[in-house]
C-alpha angles and dihedrals in degrees: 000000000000124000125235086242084070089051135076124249117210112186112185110227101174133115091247146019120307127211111218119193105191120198116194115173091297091337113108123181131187106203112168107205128216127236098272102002130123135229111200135176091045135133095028105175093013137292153187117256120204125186136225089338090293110141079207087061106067131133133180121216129198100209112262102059128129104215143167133200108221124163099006092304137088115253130193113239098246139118093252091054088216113176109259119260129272112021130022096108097161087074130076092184111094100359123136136205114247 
């Protein structure tokens, strides 16, 4: 059994429903999530996050993240909001050069 510390957290704190698309190895999975609401257990042993069906709009999790969509991107849980890692390519804020 794997514990929810091994598994990502997503709130929606946007002003409106998000659609998740969440990829996880061949599984493939469609959450729409409510304005203020939480998925939580996701994203076990890592996965790709795409919002609202758009391709730009990709992130890849690890697994034990904390993250919010605001705004139309995916943002860490931390005091310094920055954009999670891997995707997201329609953003400047946050991004890094890798």
């Amino acid at each position: 059994m794997t514990s929810a510390a091994s598994a990502a957290t997503i709130t929606n704190r946007s002003d409106k429903d998000v659609k998740l698309t969440i990829t996880e190895g061949s599984s493939r999975q469609d959450e729409v999530l409510p304005t203020g609401k939480v998925i939580d257990g996701v994203c076990r042993k890592g996965c790709i996050i795409r919002l609202n069906d758009n391709s730009k709009d990709e992130y890849e999790l690890q697994g034990s993240e904390s993250v919010s969509v605001e705004g139309g991107f995916l943002y860490y849980d931390s005091s310094n909001s920055e954009v999670a890692p891997t995707g997201g390519s329609a953003s400047n804020n946050g991004d890094r050069n890798n």
